[in-house]
C-alpha positions as CSV (number, residue, x, y, z in Angstrom):
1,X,129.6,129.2,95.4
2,X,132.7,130.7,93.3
3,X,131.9,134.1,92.2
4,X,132.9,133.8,88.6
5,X,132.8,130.4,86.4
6,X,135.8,128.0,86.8
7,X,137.3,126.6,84.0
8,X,138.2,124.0,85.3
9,X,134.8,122.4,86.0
10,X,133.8,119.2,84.5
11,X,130.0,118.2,84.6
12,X,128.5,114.9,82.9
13,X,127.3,115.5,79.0
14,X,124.6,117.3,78.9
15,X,124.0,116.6,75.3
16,X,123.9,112.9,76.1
17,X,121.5,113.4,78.3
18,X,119.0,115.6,76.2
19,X,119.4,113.3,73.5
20,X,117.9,110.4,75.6
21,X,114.7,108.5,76.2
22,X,114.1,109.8,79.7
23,X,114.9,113.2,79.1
24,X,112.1,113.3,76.4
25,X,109.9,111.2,78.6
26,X,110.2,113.9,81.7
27,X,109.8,116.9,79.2
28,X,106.4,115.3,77.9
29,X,105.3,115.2,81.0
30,X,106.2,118.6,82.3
31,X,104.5,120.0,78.9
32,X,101.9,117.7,79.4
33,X,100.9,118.9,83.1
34,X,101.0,122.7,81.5
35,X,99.4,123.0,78.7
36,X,98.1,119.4,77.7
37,X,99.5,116.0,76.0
38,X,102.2,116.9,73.2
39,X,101.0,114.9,70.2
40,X,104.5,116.3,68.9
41,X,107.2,116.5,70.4
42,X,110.8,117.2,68.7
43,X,114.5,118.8,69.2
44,X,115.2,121.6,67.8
45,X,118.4,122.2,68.9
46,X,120.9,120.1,71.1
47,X,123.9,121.9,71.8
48,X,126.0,121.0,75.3
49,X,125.1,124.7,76.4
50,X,121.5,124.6,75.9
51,X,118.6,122.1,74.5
52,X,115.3,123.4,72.8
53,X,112.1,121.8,71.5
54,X,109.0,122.1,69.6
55,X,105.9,120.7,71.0
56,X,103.0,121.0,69.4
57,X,99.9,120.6,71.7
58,X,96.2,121.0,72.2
59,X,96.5,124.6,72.9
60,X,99.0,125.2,70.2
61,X,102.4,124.8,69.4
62,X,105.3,126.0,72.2
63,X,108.9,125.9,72.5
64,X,110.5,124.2,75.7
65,X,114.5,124.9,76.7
66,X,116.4,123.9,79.2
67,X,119.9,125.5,79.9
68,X,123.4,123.1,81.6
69,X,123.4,123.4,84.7
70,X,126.1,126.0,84.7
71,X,123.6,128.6,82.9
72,X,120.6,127.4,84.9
73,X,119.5,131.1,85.5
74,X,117.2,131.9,82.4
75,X,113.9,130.2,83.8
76,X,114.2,132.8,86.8
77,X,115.7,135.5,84.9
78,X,112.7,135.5,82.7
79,X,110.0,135.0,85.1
80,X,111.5,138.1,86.8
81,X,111.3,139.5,83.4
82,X,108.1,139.3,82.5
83,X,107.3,141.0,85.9
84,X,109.8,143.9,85.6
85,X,109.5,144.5,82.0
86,X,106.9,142.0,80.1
87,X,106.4,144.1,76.6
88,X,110.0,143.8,75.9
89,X,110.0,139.7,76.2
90,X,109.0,136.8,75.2
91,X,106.0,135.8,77.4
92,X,106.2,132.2,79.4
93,X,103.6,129.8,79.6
94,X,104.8,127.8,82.4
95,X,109.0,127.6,84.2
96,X,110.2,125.1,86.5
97,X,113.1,127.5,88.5
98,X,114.5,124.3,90.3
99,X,115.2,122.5,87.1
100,X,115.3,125.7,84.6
101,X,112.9,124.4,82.6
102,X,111.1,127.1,80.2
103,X,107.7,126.6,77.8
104,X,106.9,130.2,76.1
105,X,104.5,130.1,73.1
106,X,105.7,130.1,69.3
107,X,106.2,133.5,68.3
108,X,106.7,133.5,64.6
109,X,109.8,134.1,62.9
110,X,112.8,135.6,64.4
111,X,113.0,139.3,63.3
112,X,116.6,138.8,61.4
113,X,116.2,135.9,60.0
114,X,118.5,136.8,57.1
115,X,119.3,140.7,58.1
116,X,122.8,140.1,59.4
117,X,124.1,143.3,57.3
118,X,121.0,145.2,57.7
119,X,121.8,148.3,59.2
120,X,118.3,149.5,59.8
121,X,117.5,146.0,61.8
122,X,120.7,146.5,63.8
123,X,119.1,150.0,65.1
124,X,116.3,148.7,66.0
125,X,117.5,145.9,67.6
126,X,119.8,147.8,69.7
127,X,117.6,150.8,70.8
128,X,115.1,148.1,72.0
129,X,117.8,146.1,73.6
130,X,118.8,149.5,75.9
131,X,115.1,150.4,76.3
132,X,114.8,146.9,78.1
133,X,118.1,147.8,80.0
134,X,116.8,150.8,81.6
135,X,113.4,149.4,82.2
136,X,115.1,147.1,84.9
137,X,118.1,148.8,85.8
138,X,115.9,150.0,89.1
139,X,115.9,146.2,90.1
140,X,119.2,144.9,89.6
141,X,119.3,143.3,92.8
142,X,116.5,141.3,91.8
143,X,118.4,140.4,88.4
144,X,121.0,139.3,90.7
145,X,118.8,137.5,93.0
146,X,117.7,135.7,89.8
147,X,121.3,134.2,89.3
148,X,123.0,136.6,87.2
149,X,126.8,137.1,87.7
150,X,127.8,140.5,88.2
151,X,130.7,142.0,86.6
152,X,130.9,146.2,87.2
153,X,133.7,147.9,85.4
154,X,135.2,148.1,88.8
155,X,135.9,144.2,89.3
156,X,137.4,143.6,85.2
157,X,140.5,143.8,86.4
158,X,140.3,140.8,89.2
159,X,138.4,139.1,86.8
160,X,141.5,139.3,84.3
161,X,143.5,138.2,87.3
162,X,141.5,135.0,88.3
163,X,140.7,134.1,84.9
164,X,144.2,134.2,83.4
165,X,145.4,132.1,86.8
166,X,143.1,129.4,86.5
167,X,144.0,128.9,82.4
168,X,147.5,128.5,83.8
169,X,146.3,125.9,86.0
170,X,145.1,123.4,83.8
171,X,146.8,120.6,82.7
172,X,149.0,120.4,79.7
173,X,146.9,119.5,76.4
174,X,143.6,120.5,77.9
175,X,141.4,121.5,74.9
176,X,140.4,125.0,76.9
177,X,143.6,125.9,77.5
178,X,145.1,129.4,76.5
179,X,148.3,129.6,74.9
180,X,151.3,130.9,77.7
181,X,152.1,133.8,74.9
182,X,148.2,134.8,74.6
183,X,148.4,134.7,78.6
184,X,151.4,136.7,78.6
185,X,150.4,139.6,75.9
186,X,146.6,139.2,78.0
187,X,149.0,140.1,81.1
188,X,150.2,142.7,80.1
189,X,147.3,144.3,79.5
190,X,146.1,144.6,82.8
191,X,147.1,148.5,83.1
192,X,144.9,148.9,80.3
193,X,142.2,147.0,81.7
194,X,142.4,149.3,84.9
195,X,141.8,152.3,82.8
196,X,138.9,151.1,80.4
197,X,137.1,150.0,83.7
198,X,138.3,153.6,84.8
199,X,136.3,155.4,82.0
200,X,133.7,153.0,81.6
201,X,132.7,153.7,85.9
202,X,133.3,157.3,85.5
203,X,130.2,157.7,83.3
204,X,127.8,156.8,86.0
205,X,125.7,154.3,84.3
206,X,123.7,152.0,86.0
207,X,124.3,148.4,86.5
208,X,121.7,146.2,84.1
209,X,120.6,143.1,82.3
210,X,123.6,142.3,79.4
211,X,121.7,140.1,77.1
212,X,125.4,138.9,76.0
213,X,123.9,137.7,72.8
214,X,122.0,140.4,71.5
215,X,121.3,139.5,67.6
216,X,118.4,139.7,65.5
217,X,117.8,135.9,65.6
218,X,117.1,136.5,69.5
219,X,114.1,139.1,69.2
220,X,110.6,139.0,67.6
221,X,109.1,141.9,66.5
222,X,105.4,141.5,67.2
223,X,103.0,143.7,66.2
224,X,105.7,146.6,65.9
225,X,107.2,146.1,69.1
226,X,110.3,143.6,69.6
227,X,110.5,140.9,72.4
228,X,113.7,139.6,73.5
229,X,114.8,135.9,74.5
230,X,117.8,133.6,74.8
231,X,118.9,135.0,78.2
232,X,121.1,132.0,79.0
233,X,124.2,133.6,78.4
234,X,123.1,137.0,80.1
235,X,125.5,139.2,83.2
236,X,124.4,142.5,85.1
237,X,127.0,145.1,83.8
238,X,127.0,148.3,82.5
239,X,124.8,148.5,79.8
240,X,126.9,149.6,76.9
241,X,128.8,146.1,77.1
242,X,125.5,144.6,75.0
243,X,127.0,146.0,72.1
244,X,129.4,144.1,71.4
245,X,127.6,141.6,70.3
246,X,125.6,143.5,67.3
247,X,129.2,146.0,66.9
248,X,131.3,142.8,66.3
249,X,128.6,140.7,63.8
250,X,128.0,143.9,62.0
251,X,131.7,145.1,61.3
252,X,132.1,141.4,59.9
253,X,128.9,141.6,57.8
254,X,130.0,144.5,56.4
255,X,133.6,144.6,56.4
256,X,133.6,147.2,58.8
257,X,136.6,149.2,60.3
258,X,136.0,151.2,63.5
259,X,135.6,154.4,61.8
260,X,133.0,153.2,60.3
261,X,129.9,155.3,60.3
262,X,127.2,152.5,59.8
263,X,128.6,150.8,62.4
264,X,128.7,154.1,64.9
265,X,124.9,154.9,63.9
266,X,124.4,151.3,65.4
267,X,125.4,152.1,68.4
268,X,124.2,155.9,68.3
269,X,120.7,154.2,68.7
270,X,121.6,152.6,72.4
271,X,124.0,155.7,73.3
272,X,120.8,157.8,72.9
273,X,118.8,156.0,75.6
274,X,121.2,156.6,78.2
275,X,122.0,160.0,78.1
276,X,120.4,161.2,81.1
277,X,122.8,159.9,82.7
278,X,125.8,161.6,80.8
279,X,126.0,163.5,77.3
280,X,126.0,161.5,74.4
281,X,129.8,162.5,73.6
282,X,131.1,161.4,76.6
283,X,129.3,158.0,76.1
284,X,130.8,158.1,72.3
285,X,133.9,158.4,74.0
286,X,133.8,155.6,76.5
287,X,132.5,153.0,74.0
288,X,135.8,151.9,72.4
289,X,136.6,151.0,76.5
290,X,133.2,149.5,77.1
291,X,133.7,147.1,74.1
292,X,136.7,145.5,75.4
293,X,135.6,144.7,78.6
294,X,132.7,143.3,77.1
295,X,135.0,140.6,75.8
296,X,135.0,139.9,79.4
297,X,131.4,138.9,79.4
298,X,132.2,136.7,76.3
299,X,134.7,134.9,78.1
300,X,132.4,133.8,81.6
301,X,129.3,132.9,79.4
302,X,132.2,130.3,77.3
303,X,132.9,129.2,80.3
304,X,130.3,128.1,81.8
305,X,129.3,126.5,78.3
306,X,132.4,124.5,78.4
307,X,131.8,122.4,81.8
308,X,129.7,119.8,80.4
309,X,130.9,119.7,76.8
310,X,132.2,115.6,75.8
311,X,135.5,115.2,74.2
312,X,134.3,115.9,70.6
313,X,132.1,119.2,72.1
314,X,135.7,119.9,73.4
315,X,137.6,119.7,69.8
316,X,134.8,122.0,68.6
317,X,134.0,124.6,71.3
318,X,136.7,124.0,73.8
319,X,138.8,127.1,73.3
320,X,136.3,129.3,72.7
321,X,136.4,131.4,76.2
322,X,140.3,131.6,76.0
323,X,139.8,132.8,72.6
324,X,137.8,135.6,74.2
325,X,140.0,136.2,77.0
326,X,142.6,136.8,74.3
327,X,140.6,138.8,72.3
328,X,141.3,142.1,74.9
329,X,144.6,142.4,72.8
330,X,142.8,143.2,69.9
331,X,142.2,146.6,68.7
332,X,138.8,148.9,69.7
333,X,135.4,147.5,67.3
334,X,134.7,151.3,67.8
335,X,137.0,154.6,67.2
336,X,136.0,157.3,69.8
């Protein structure tokens, strides 16, 4: 099995499939044999990365996903989850590992619904996210184990290497391709790359869960305490690279530049959770550098999403992980 995600790989339509009779006729049944006879039972999202639907049933009303097979890790990941760490996620009624196959119980409403420039929200969000990250730190092998794809500072650069090689590869007029210029400035780079991974490692931080899609609209806050979900696009990394996420969506919420200080008390709230590990300046100091190899995690999660896209999926979402990739050139989210 490659260690990273090829982007080269092309998988049957996912989103045909999920969209068809015996797709729904095999989820019935699977949320029949758990929790009863679904006298409802409808999408309520297809997408080619990921399908999720409703069911309401006799023992009330649940939510059943199912990732492509190229992000078929969350139904473990969250099992493990819910072992290592259960009051910081979602809880699951019933997974099928084989065919990642998840039914978890409705929740409520999402916690940021409509707080996308909320700075409060973002702290909260954040902090919680980390608190989660050192919880399971101690068992990384067993995130691994799960299915998650490992990318330390250490291996960025490679990752750069075999990455940038395989967008050359494809064929001319590929929708994912990446631009020779974008590959060449991305190229470049690579010294840079070296020393971000440089002072990223030297801080000592352990290698954890990188939700990869930390937002507000992925957490529910119940009862005063937030539980996480949407693992799909998830990596074990260092944990400050699950900032980029909430960083990036704030600074465009607000107009943001890197200096500025609602978006560094943002990511004050995770830096405070890892300072045992080293002081809270030196972490301020190595975020700028954590940031942009987070792009790297961006880039794997697109493509793995990419393999089963259709033609039109391809015009939409095609370019989306060179667009990442290419992303390295631009300047810090964060000043130091």
């Amino acid at each position: 099995m490659p260690r990273y995600a090829d982007i080269a790989l092309r998988l049957p339509s996912t989103s045909e499939r999920w969209s068809g009779d015996a797709f729904r006729a095999e989820l019935t049944a699977w949320i029949a044999d758990a929790v009863g006879e679904p006298s409802s039972l409808e999408p309520v999202k297809i997408r080619p990365w990921a399908t999720v639907w409703r069911a309401e049933t006799p023992g009330g009303v649940f939510f059943a996903k199912q990732n492509c097979p190229t992000q078929a890790h969350e139904a473990r990941l969250l099992v493990a989850l819910n072992d290592l760490a259960a009051r910081h996620v979602v809880p699951v009624t019933a997974a099928d590992r084989d065919r990642d196959l998840l039914l978890t119980p409705d929740q409520g409403p999402v916690l940021g619904e409509s707080a996308d420039d909320d700075v409060d929200t973002w702290c909260r969000v954040v902090a919680g996210g980390a608190q989660l990250q050192l919880e399971v730190a101690r068992y990384a092998d067993r995130l691994a184990a799960a299915g998650l794809t490992t990318l330390a500072p250490g291996d960025c650069r490679s990752y750069v290497e075999v990455q940038l090689d395989a967008f050359a590869a494809l064929p001319a007029g590929d929708r994912r391709a990446m631009h020779a210029d974008d590959r060449a400035a991305v190229r470049a780079l690579l010294p840079a790359v070296s020393a971000w991974s440089e002072q990223v490692g030297a801080l000592g931080l352990p290698l954890t869960l990188c939700h990869n899609d930390l937002h507000g609209r992925n957490v529910f806050d119940r009862g005063g305490g937030l539980r996480f979900f949407d693992f799909a696009d998830a990596l074990l990394m260092e944990p400050l690279a699950a900032l980029l996420i909430p960083i990036n969506g704030l600074a465009h919420a607000l107009d943001a530049g890197p200096e500025d200080p609602r978006l560094h008390r943002v990511a004050d709230a995770a830096v405070e959770v890892w300072t045992d590990y080293a002081t809270a300046a030196e972490i301020r100091a190595a975020l700028p550098a954590a940031l942009q190899l987070a792009r790297l995690a961006r880039t794997e999660s697109w493509i793995r999403c990419t393999a089963p896209m259709d033609a039109a999926e391809l015009d939409d979402w095609g370019d989306a992980a060179a667009r990442w990739l290419t992303s390295l050139t631009r300047d810090p989210l964060l000043s130091a």
